[in-house]
C-alpha positions, 0 to 999 in steps of 0.5 A: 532663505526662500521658501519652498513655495517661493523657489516654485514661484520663482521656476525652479524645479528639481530632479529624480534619480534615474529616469529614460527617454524611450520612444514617444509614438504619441503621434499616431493617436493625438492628430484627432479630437476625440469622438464617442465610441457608442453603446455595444450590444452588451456591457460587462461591470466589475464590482471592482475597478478601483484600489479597495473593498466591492460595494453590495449590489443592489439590483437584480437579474431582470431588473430595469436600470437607467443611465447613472443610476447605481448597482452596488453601494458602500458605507466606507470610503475605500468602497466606490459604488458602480453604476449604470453607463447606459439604460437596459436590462440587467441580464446576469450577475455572474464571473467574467475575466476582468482587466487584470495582468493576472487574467482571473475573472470577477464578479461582474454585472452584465447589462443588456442595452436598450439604445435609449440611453436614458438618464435617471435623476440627476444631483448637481452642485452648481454653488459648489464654493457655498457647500462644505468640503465634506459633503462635496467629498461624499458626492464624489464617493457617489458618484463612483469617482477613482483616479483615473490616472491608473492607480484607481485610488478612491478620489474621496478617500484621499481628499479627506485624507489631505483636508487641512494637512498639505499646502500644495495641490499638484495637478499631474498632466505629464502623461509620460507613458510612450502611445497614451495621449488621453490627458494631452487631448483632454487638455487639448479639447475639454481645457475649461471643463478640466480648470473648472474640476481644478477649482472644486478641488482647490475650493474642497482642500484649501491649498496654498498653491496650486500647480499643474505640472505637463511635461514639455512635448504637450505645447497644445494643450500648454497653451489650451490651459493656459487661455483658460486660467485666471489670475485669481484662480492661483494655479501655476502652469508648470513645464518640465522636462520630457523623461520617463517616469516623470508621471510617477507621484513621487516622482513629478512631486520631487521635480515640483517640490523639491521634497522627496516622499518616504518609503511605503508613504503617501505624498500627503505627508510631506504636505502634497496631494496630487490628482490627475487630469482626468479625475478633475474633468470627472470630479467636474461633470460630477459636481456641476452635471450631476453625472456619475463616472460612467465613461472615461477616455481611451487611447487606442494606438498601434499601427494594427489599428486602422482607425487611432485616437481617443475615445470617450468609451462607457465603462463595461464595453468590451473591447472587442467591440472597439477593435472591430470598430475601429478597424483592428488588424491583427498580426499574423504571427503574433497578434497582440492586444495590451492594456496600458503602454509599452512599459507599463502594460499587459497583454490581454489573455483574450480580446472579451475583457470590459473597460474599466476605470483604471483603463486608459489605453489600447495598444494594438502593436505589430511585432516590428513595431514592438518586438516580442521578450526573447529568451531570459538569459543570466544577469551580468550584473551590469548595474543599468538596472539600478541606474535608471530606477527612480526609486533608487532600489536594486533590481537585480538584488530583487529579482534574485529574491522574487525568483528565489521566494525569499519575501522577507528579504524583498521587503528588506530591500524595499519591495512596496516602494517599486513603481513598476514603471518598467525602466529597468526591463527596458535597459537590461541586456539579458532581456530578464522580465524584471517586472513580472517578478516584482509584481509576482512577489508582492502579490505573494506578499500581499495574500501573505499578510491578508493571512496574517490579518484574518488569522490575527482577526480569529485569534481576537474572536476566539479570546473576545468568545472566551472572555464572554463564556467566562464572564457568563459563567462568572455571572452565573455562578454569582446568581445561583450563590445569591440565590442559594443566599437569600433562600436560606434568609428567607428559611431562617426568618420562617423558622423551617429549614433549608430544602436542600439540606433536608433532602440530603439528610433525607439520603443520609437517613436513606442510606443508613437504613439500608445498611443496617438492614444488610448487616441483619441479612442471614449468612445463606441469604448473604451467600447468595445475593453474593454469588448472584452479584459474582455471577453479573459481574462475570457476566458484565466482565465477558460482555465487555471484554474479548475473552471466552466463555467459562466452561469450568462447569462442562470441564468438571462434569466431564473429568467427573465422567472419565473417573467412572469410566476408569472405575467400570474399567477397573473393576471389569478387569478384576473380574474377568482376572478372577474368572479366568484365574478359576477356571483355566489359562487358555485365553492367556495361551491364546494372548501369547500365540497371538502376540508369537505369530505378531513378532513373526509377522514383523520379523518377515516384513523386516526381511522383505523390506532389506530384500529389495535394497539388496536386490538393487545392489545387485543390478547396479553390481552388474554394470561394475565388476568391484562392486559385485562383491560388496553387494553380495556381501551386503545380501548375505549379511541382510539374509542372516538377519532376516533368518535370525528373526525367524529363528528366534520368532519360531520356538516361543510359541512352541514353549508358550502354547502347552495348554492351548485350546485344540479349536482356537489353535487349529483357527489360528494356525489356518489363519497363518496358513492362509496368510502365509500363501497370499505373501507368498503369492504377492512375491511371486508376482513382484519376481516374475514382473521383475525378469519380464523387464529384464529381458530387454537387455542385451549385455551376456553378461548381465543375463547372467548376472539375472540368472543368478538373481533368478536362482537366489529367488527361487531359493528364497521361495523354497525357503518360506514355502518351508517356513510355512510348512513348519508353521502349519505342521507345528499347531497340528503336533501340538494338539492335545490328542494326536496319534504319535505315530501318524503325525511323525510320519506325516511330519517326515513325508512332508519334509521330504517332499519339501526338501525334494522340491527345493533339491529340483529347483537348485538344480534346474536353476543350476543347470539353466545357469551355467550354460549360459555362463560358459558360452559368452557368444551366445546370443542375448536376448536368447540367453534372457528367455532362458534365464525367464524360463528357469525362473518360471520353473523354480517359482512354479517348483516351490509352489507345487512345494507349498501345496504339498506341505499344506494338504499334508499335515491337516489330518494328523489333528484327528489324532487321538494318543502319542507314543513317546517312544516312537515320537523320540525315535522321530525326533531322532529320525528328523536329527539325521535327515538334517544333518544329511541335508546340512552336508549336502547343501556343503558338498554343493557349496564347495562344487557350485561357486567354481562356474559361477564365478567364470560367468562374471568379468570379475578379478580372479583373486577377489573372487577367490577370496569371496568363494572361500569367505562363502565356504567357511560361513557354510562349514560353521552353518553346518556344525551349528546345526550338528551341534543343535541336532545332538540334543534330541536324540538321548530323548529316544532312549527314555521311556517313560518321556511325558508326550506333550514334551515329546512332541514339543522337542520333536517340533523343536528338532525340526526347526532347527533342521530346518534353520540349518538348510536354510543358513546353508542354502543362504551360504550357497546362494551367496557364493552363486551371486559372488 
């Protein structure tokens, strides 16, 4: 069986998987030779324009350079230096955008040229078959040698990795890319310089054959390299088949070889390495010129170009200035500039992007040219993707993957092995850009794992720290514990002792002292320092915490305060119960006189304040005929308490105040006096703003519903105007020195006058108030002045009243003696008058209600049922009275009575009478409002 090497001497060739034949359009650009682009005004230097690590820079702005001299340097041998392409000036170090599909800018060096082009020393190596490999290998480290194929892999690095591991050497001149003819016209014009740079490679790796494979659609430069190989040179020419991606390494070494690369490996090791085309031209100029990889050349193609061919352009040129050079036009609607080819391109972001090595074409193509991506649309899942892939992956599977972010399931399916060759995009029917997912996602992938790297990297440090720190202190230890060692060695040969050890006894000794001496301590001293170190505490405590401060002390003083308080109280009520007790009990009499006339005073607010609730219930009982009833029910029943607690509240001081002071008594009762006229004042003013307001109404019958309120008011007037009499009549009886019969006299004027007065009022009420009753076509605001004037009367009537009563009774205190006799027959004077009043008020009561009622639109049984209701309150108001009256009058028969009690039960007789006509007026009153 042949060898493999055998079979490639013999033609045979081989095929990859996949693979398509697109349009070439390699004849607009490779008619001419190529010329020189010039110097621009301004070259722009990535530090990076290769596969690997930035180099250091070694110049500065301002800083003078020649041509090939280098700006940045390297130790290692991914990292490829960068150097001068022209003499000038280095004018700023700074980011700029670079060749790259992902449009980021790089630090870059930016010269200003001088248009001098002048060369700096140069190193040649003309006897290269006497040098060694590797120092002919560092040489194209130096002088900044990349593929220039597109990889960009530092040429150095995969030399050195190929010494002495791989028998063939394959020389890669397919340039299958549809527009790029960079190689076919370096091939074409410069075929010797290319076949020298082959020899130093073949001198450098040794091979045992060495091929240069070209693909068929290339028979000039075929021929041109053929002319110049020789028979003792041991390269094969090798013509393939024109298919796309023939150029690929593992492709074209599969199509040479027969041997098929693995998966995310080099070609090296299947025992081939592969260089390009124009990396042996450069490899050339490096070794046996002496010049560094400063320019490179460039196809510029498309039909937007004026001027198409080949460059040689210096690295760092803009490529504006080529376009505007070379006569670029762009298109109207969709101007475009791509780097590289149709397939295997991208489209600048701007047209100020510097060339670099790894740039060897310019596409400048019209939209029919080279139509724009439409719109994405759904995959299909028509597999034509997976048929042209030469790297027999699933596209489709991965563009799944990359557009979902699942990247562990993108390196599952092989993500590293896809070439980016753009076969897939080229043949899918929904126009998907296979290719920019690809790229995204191993971008992605590869941050990924610089992550992993750098995190791995800190991890190793941070436990390499540890490791240091503990082996310090290990160390450490160790020499503190020999040291501890041999200082007591040197104490033990000396005969002292140790230091240490003696400085604790020392403590110790210290220590022990210092208790024994507080044991000693007397008991007081000890309370002390005690009660010092509890106050510090507290201190420390309430400093430290948010609690608040300790007042026990001012709580006790104070407490301490209110016990003396109470004590001096004490005893200052003892003595003045002693003092009191001695002498007599006025000032008691004069605390139950007060505390009377403060029970009085409560029961008649009490009766004021049901007094507007039942006046309200009137008003409303205007409007509804049935409710007037129980509101006047509900006035009775208010009124009946209110005289209930007069009542009750009149006899007790007359009990209570037997001893009282003449002098405090007759202040007290001007102070009632007094009091008694400004409430008596205050309700006038509220009954007469009340009719003002109700004048306005115009309804009959609500004027005489007013009316009758009028009159209840007035009634209720003459009622506490009597009250008020008694109460000012009663301190004067009582008086220790009154005349008996002035004062029963004067008693009896002015409850005459009293009752007169109210006689008057209930008749000119009464008499105001029918009229207005019978006639309802009366006129209504006529019959409201009515019932306002009456109202005036009967308040300025009871007034008249109050004064009469109030002037009377003051000069019977000058009294000096009483008669019991005749103040029993005044008592039985006062008794009579009564009951004549009590039947007179009946007699009324039982003539009144008969018009009142007619005056209401009220149903006339309810009415009847509530006048006969009224009758007999009345009758029972009067036989009580009668029945209380009884009692007074065997008081006249008696003649040896003691005069206080005389005087006492005649006041007493006469409040009763005066009980009685105030009930019976009440009873009246009612059945008026019914």
């Amino acid at each position: 069986m042949l060898s493999i090497i055998e079979q490639i001497k013999q033609g045979k060739l081989w095929d990859f998987h996949g693979g398509i034949h697109p349009a070439e359009n390699k004849d607009l650009s490779n008619k001419s030779p190529i010329v020189n682009a010039g110097i621009p005004q301004e070259l722009v230097l990535p530090l990076k324009q290769h596969i690997g690590s930035k180099g250091d820079i070694i110049v500065a702005v301002g800083d003078k350079v020649q041509k090939g001299q280098p700006l940045t340097q390297g130790d290692i041998a991914m990292c490829v230096p960068v150097h001068a392409p022209t003499s000038g000036t280095i004018t700023a170090i700074e980011q700029r955008t670079t060749a790259h599909p992902s449009g980021l800018s790089d630090l870059c060096i930016v010269i200003a040229p001088d248009q001098q082009d002048t060369w700096c020393d140069k190193t040649t190596y003309a006897d290269y078959e006497d040098r060694d490999p590797a120092e002919l290998i560092d040489a194209i480290r130096l002088n900044g040698i990349a593929g220039l194929g597109g990889a960009g892999f530092p040429t150095a690095r995969k030399l050195q990795g190929g010494l002495g591991n791989v028998d063939i050497l394959i020389i890669n001149a397919a340039e299958c890319e549809p527009y790029i003819t960079a190689d076919d016209r370096l091939m074409r014009d410069y075929a010797e310089e290319v076949i020298e740079g082959v020899r130093i490679l073949r001198h450098i790796i040794s091979p045992k054959l060495t091929i240069i494979g070209i693909e068929d659609n290339k028979p000039e430069a075929i021929q041109a390299l053929e002319q110049h190989v020789k028979e003792d040179d041991n390269i094969l020419i090798r013509v393939v088949p024109t298919k796309y991606p023939s150029g690929s390494s593992k492709q074209l070494v599969k199509i040479l070889t027969g041997r098929e690369v693995p998966s995310q490996s080099r070609s090296t090791s299947v025992g081939v390495i592969m260089q390009n085309v124009g990396t042996a031209f450069a490899i050339k100029r490096a070794i046996i010129d002496g010049e560094p990889l400063i320019e490179r050349v460039v196809t510029l193609t498309g039909e937007a170009f004026k001027e198409r061919g080949n460059v040689f352009a210096m690295l760092g040129t803009p490529i504006a200035y080529l376009l505007d050079k070379f006569g670029y036009k762009a298109d109207k609607k969709h101007p475009r500039v791509i780097i590289g080819g149709s397939l295997m391109g991208f489209t600048l972001p701007h047209s100020n992007v510097p060339i670099t090595k790894m740039t060897n074409c310019i596409l400048a193509p019209k939209r029919k040219e080279l139509p724009l991506h439409t719109y994405e649309m759904a995959c299909i899942r028509c597999s034509a993707c997976a048929d042209v892939c030469p790297s027999s992956l699933l596209p489709q599977q991965l563009q799944w993957y990359a557009k979902d972010q699942n990247y562990e399931k993108c390196e599952e399916y092989n993500l590293q092995d896809c070439i980016e060759c753009g076969a897939c995009a080229y043949v899918c029917p929904s126009e998907i850009p296979l290719v920019q997912y690809y790229r995204q996602a191993k971008a992605e992938i590869w941050a990924r794992s610089q992550d992993e790297i750098n995190a791995e990297r800190a991890r190793q440090r941070f436990e390499a720290k540890q490791a240091r720190m503990d082996r310090d202190k290990a160390e450490r230890e160790n020499r503190f514990k020999k040291a501890a060692e041999t200082r007591r060695e040197e104490m033990a040969k000396t005969g002292g002792d140790d230091a240490v050890a003696a400085a604790i006894a020392r403590v110790k000794a210290k220590q022990a002292a210092a208790q024994s001496e507080k044991s000693e301590v007397k008991p007081a001293v000890a309370a002390a320092i005690a009660a010092a170190k509890a106050k510090q505490a507290a201190s420390a405590q309430g400093a430290t915490s948010e609690t608040l401060p300790d007042n026990s002390e001012m709580a006790k003083l104070r407490e301490e305060r209110k016990r003396q308080a109470r004590e001096r109280k004490a005893e200052k009520e003892a003595g003045e119960s002693t003092a009191s007790a001695s002498s007599n009990d006025s000032k008691k009499d004069a605390v139950a006189a007060a505390i009377a006339r403060a029970k009085a005073k409560k029961a008649h607010q009490a009766s004021e304040q049901k007094a507007p609730v039942a006046d309200s219930v009137v008003e409303n009982a205007a409007v509804d005929p049935k409710k007037a009833a129980i509101a006047a029910v509900a006035r009775a029943k208010a009124k009946k308490e209110a005289q209930q607690a007069q009542s009750e509240t009149t006899p007790e001081p007359v009990t209570e105040t037997e001893a009282v002071d003449p002098k405090k008594a007759a202040i007290a009762a001007a102070v009632a006096r007094a009091k008694a006229k400004k409430e008596a004042q205050q309700a006038q003013s509220e009954s007469t703003s009340e009719p003002v307001a109700e004048t306005e109404a115009i309804d009959p019958k609500k004027a005489a519903v007013a009316a009758a309120v009028a009159r209840a008011k007035a009634r209720k007037a003459a009622q506490q105007a009597e009250a008020q009499s008694e109460a000012t009549s009663e301190p004067a009886a009582e008086t220790e020195a009154i005349e008996p019969k002035k004062a029963a006299v004067a008693a009896a004027v002015a409850r005459a006058k009293a009752r007169k007065a109210a006689q008057q009022a209930e008749t000119q009420s009464e008499t105001t108030s029918e009229p207005a009753a019978e006639t309802e076509a009366v006129d209504p605001k006529k019959a409201a002045v009515a019932a306002a004037v009456a109202r005036a009367k009967a308040r300025k009537a009871a007034q008249q009243a109050e004064t009469q009563s109030e002037t009377t009774p003051e000069p019977v205190a000058e009294t000096d003696d009483v008669d019991p006799k005749k103040a029993a027959v005044a008592a039985a004077v006062a008794s009579a008058k009564a009951r004549k009043a009590a039947q007179q008020a009946q007699a009324q009561s039982e003539t009144t209600p008969e018009p009142v009622a007619e005056t209401e639109a009220v149903d006339p049984k309810k009415a009847a049922v509530a006048a006969a209701v009224a009758r007999a309150k009345a009758r029972k108001a009067a036989q009580q009275a009668e029945k209380q009256s009884v009692t007074p009058e065997p008081t006249a028969e008696t003649e040896a009575v003691d005069p206080k009690k005389a005087a006492v039960a005649a006041a007493v007789a006469r409040a009763k009478a005066r009980k009685a006509a105030q009930q019976a007026a009440k009873e009246q009153q009612n059945i008026e409002e019914d």
